[in-house]
N, C-alpha and C positions, 0 to 999 in steps of 0.2 A: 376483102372479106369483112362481113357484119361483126358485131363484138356477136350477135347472137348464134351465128356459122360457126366463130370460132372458140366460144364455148361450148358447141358440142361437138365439134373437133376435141376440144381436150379432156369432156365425160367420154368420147366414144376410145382414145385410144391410151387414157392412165388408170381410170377406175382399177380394172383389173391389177395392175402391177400396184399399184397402189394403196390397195386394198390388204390384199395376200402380205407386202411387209407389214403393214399393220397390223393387220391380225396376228400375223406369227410375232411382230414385238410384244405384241399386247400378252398374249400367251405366255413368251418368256417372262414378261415381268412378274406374272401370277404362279409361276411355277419359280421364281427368286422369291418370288416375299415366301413362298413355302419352307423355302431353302435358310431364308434369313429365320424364320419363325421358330425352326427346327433349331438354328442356334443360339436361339434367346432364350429357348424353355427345354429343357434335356427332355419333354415327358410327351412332346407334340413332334411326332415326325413329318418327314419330309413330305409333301404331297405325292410326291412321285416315288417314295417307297410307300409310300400309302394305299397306291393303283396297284404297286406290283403286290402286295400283298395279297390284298383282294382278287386280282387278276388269277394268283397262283390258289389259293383255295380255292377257287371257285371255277379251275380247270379241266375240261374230263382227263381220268387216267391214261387215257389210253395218248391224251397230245403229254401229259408226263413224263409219261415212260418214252416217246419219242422224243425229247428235249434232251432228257437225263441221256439217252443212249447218241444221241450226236451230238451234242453241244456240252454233257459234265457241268463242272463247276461253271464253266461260263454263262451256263444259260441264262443268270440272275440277271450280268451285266448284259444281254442280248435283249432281255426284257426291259430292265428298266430305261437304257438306249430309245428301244423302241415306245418304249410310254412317251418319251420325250418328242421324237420326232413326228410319231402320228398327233402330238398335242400342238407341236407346233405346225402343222398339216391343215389341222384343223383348225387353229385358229387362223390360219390365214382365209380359208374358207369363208368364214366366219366376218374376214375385215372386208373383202370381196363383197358382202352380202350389204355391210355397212357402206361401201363407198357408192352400190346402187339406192341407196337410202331405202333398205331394207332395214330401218332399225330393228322392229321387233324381232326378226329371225335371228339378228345378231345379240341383243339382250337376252333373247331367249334359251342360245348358244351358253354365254357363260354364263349362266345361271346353273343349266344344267352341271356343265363343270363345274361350280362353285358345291351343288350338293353330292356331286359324283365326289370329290376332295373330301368333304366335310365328312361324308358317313363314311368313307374308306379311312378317313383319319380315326375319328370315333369307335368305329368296330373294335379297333388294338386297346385290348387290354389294359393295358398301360397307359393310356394316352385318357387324357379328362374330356369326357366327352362334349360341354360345353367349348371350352377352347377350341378343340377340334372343329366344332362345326362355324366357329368365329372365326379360325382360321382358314377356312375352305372359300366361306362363302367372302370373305375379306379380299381374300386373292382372287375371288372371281371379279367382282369388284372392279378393283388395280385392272387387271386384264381387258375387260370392257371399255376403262377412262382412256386410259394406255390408246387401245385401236381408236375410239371416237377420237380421241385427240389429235394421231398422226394424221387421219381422214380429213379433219375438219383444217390443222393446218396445209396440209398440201390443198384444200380445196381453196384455201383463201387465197393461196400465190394461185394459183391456177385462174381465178377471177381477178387477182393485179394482171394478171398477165396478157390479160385475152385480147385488149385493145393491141397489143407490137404483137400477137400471134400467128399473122399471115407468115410470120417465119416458122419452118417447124420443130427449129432449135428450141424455143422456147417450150414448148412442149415435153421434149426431150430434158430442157433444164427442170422443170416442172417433176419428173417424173425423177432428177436426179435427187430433188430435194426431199421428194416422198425418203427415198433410201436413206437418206441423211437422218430424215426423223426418227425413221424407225430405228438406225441404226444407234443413236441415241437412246432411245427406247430400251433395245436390246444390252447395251452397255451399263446402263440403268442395273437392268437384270442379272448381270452378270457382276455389278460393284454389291446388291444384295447378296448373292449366293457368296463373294469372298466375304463379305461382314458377317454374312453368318459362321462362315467356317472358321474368322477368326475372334468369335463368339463365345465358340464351342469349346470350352476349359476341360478341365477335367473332373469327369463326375466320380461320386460318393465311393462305384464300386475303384475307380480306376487311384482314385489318393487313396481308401484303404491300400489297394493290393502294394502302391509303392512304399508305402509307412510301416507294413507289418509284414513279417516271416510265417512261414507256417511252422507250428510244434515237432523238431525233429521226432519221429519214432523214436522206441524205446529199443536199444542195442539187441536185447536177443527178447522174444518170444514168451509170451505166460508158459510157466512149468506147467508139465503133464499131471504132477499128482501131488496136493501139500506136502510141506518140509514133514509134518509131523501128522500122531492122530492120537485119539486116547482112548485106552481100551479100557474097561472094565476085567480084571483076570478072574475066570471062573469060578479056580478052586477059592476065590478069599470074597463069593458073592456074600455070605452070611457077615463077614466082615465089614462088610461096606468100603472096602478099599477097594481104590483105585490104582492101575497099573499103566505109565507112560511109555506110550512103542517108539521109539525115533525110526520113522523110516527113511531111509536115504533117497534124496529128489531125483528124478531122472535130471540130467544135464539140459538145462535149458536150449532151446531152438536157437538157431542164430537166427537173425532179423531179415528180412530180405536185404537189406542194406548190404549188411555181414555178406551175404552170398554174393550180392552182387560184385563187392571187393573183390571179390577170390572168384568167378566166373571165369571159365575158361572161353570167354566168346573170340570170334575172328573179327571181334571191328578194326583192331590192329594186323590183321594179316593178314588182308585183302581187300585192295583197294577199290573202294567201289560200289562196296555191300551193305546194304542198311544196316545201319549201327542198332545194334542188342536193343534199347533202349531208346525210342524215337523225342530226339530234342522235342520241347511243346511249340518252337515255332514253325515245326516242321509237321508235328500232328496234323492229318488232313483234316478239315471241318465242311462237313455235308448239315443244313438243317435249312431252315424255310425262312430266317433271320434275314434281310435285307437291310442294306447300306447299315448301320452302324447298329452292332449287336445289342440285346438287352441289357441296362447298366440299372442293375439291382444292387443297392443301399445295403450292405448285413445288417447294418443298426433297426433298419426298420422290416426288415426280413423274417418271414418266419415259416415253418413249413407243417400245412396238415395236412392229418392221417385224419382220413373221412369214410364214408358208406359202410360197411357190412363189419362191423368193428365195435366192441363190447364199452370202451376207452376212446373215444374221439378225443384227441390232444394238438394241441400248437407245441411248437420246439424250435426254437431261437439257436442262430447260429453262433453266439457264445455256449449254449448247452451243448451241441453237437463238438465246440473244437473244446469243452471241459473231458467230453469223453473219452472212453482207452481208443487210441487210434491206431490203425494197423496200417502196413504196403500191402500190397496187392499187387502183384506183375501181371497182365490183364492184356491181352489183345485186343485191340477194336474194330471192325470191318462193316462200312456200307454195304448193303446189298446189291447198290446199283453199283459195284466193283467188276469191271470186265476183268477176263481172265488176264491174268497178267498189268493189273492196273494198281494206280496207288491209292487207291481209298481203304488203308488198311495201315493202322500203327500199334506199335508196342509201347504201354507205359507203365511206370508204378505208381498205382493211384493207392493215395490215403482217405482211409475215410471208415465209416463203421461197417458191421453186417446189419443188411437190409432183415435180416432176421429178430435181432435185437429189438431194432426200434418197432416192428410189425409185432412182436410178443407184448411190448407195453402196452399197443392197442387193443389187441386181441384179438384174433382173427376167427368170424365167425362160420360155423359151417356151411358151406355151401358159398365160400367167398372164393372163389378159384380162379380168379385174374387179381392182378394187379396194374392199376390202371395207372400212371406218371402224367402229371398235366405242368407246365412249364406254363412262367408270368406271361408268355405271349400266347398261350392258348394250345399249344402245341402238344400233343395227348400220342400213346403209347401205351400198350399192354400187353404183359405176356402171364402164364400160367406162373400159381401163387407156388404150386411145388418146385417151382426150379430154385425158390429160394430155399430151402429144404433140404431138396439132394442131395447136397454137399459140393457146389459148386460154390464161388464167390460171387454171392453177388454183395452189392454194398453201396452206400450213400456216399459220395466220393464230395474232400474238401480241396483234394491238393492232387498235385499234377505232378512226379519229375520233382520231388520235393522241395516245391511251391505251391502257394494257394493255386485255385482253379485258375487260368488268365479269364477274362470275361470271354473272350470265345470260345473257351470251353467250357462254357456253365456257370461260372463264379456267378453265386457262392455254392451251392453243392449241383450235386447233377447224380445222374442214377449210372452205375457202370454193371452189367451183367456179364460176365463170362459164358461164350458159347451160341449169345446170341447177335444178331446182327443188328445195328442202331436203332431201324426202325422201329423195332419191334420193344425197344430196352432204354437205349441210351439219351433218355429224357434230360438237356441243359436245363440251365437258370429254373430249377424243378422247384414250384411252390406249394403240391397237391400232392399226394399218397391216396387213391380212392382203391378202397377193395368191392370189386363188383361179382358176377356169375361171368363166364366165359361168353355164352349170349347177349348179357345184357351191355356190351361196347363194343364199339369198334374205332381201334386210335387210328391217328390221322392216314395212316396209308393205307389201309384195309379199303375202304369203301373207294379207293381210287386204284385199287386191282391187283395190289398185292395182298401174296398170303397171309392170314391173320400168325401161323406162326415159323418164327424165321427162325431156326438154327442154323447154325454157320456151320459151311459146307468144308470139307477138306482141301486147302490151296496150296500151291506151291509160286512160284516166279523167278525167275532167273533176273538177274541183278545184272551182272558182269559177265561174260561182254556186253556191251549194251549193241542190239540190233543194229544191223548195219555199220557198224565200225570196220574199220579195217583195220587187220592182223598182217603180224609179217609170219611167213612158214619158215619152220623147224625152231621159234620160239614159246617156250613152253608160257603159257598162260590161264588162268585160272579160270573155272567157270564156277559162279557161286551166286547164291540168292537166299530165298525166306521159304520156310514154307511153315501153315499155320494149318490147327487142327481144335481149337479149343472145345471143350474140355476132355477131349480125349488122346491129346500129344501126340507126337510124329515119332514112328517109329523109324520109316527109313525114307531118305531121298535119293532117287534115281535120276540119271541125264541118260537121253539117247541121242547119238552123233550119226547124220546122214542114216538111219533108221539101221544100224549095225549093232542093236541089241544096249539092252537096258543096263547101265553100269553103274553101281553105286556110288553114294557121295560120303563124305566125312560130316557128322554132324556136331556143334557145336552145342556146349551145356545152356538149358535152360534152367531158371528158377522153378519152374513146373510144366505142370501139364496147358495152362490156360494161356503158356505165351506162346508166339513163333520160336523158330528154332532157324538157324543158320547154317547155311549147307556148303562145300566147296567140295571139287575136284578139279587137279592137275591135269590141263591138254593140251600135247604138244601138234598143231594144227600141218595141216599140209595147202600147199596153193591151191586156190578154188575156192566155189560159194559151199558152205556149210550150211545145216538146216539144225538146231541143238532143239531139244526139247527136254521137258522136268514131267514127273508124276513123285508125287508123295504118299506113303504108307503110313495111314493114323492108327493110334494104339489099340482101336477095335478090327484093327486088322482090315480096313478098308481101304483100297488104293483108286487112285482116281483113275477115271476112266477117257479114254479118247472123246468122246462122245460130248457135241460141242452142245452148251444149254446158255440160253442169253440170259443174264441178272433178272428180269423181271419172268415170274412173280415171288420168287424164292430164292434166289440166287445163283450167278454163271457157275459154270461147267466146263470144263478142259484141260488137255496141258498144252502150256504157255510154249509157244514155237517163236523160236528167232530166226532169221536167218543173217551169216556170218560170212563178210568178204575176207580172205585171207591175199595179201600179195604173196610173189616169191622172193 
């Protein structure tokens, strides 16, 4: 065989394999130096939450709500996965393109990439937008040298090789060493993404939260009516004298604290059953936040109150934690919560009324939303009456009397009673805008849910948990939550293999705005059981059989298990 047979023997049967690792090394390295870059500079994200970012705003509703409803919380990591592998797909496409000495298709490729990176980096708020696009087009870069490089080395053994190539081991060695390089290449990639991670210190908000406490509440409750007052007495007006009334103060409130002490809840009496007070490592966290949350500075934080407002003001979060701070026992519930799901907790959040700070503004006529925009852009709005009414709503600093963690908002966040997150529960919140009911629509409205979410009447069965196996003629407990904010649970029911509605024992709440705790005693018999819950809220509303999926308003039904008993 010719030396010139035999190198096209070796373009006709390596290019291809040899190309594809290429590319795909070249790719990972571009998507490391993102990863390294992410932990050099706290304020320049990952490339590849970069993508999924972008990706997810820029999703129709309709594949959201299909994501959210089969995939939950994981759908983030289902995404960002896939950002990776279709990048590294692509680039090997990409190295294939190279090893036919298509350059241009292949510089053309990551370029693209490089500006796809760079304005997905740049979009985020946060992120400086110069850097960002020096970061993008940087790693396209790396990516490009990366695959020419593996290319051009494997071409060059491939042309030592060609004269002993009548063998077609050599070939085969040829094609092992492409993988070698690459695989190099990709190890490359992979020592970037650990140096980044061990990079990554602890930022601003994370040394505050471990350095400081938050300000215990204060033991009981501002008094209903001053200690004292001073009257003027009638008959001695010509006299000009004055007459001092002491009135005696109504008895101070106890604190939520206080209450909480002395709660008669069942977290001690049944095993199994979400505890009165959900710990904050166990608070579920639903938000658009990818890979590593917003880590907001308090020192350089500040928060305005903007649009249809008499008093435009900034307010620094030492002013917010000088102020009177109150608990709040405060339910919270995603909307995309299936019936009987856990996107729904109880906490005591501290923090002021959303009323207070909206009066220093002024709120001007005809300002009937209130609009919540958070440092990552993340926007939210519900009618300006609900802070009015006399529910709680409030500017939250603390969680579980602790600061906010940074996954739930640190440093403040907006907590509404009665309504559902989307619509309310604005994290890492840097903007207060008062607008017209028309004139916004926060982030989940225009992707097909309802503009306004009240939180619907739920119940859930906790214990037994589905499909567990019972032994018969031992009596065991069935018990769960059920939630109704701002209108409280009047009564909880369970029905056993559909033999009629039996009530449950309810456990004390702090108010109307938490869940409430339910148990009853059942002594089971062998066989599958079918249990079911409905709860009665204090407008006298009981939930209906009648199944309605979360989106666009929130699910619908009662929670059905069914329940193995041996003998």
């Amino acid at each position: 065989m010719t030396n010139e047979e035999t190198t096209t023997t070796l373009q006709a049967t390596s290019p291809g394999t040899t190309g594809a690792l290429a590319g795909a090394a070249g790719a990972a390295v571009g998507l490391g130096f993102g990863e390294l870059m992410e932990g050099a500079f706290e304020s320049i994200p990952s490339l590849v939450v970069a993508v999924s970012e972008l990706l997810s705003d820029y999703t129709p509703g309709d594949v959201v709500r299909f994501s959210i409803a089969n995939f939950g919380a994981s759908q983030k990591t289902l995404l960002t996965v896939g950002i990776v592998v279709v990048t590294l797909a692509l680039g090997g496409a990409l190295g294939r393109s190279a090893a036919r000495g298509q350059l241009r298709v292949t510089l053309s490729g990551f370029a693209l990439f490089g500006l796809l990176g760079g304005w997905a980096a740049a979009r985020n708020p946060i992120s400086p937008a110069a850097g960002s696009w020096i970061v993008g087009l940087a790693a396209a870069v790396l990516a490009a040298a990366a695959t020419l490089g593996v290319v051009r080395l494997a071409g060059r053994r491939a042309v030592a090789a060609a004269p002993e190539a009548a063998d077609r081991s050599v070939v085969t060695g040829t094609t092992r060493r492409s993988f070698f390089y690459a695989a190099g290449a990709g190890a490359a990639a992979l020592a970037m993404v650990g140096v980044g991670r061990g990079l990554r210190g602890q930022s601003a908000a994370e040394q505050f939260l471990e350095a400081n406490a938050l300000r215990p509440s204060p033991t009981t409750e501002p008094q209903a009516v001053p200690a004292s007052t001073t009257t003027t007495a009638p008959q001695e007006v010509a006299a000009s004298t004055t007459t001092t009334t002491t009135v005696a103060p109504e008895p101070a409130a106890p604190s939520v604290q206080a209450q909480l002490a002395t709660l008669d809840t069942l977290d001690d009496e049944v095993a199994g059953i979400s505890s009165y007070v959900t710990p904050n490592d166990g608070f579920y966290r639903i938000d658009t936040a990818f890979g590593r949350v917003p880590q907001v500075d308090p020192g350089d934080w500040k928060l305005r109150f903007t649009g249809m407002v008499d008093n435009p003001y900034e307010i620094t979060f030492d002013e917010i934690q000088a102020m009177d701070l109150s608990d709040y026992v405060i339910t919270l519930s995603c909307v995309s919560n299936e019936v009987g799901g856990n996107l729904v907790g109880n906490a005591v959040w501290t923090g002021v009324p959303l009323s207070v700070l909206l009066d220093r503004a002024g709120v001007q006529p005809g300002a009937d939303q209130v609009v919540g925009r958070s440092v990552d852009d993340w926007t939210a709005g519900f009618p300006t009456d609900v802070v009015y009414d006399g529910r709680n709503a409030i500017l939250a600093i603390g969680m579980n009397d602790e600061f906010l963690p940074t996954r739930h908002g640190f440093p403040a966040r907006l907590v509404v009673a009665g309504l559902y997150g989307y619509v309310s529960a604005v994290k890492w919140l840097e903007e207060i805008n008062l607008t017209t009911w028309d004139g916004f629509d926060g982030y989940w409205v225009p992707r097909g849910w309802s503009k306004e979410g009240p939180m619907k009447t739920q119940s859930r069965i906790d214990v037994p948990s589905a499909g567990r196996g019972l032994t018969a003629g031992q009596t065991t407990p069935i018990a769960g939550i059920a939630w109704a904010p701002t209108r409280g649970i009047e009564q909880v029911e369970v029905n056993i293999d559909g033999e009629g509605w039996l009530p449950c024992r309810l456990g004390e709440a702090v108010g109307d705005e938490s869940w409430v705790q339910w148990h009853r005693e059942w002594t089971p018999t062998a066989g599958r059981h079918r249990i079911q819950v409905r709860a009665t809220d204090g407008d006298g509303f009981t939930q209906s059989e009648r199944e309605v999926p979360p989106a666009p308003n929130g699910a619908e039904g009662w929670h059905t298990i069914n329940i193995n008993v041996d003998t």
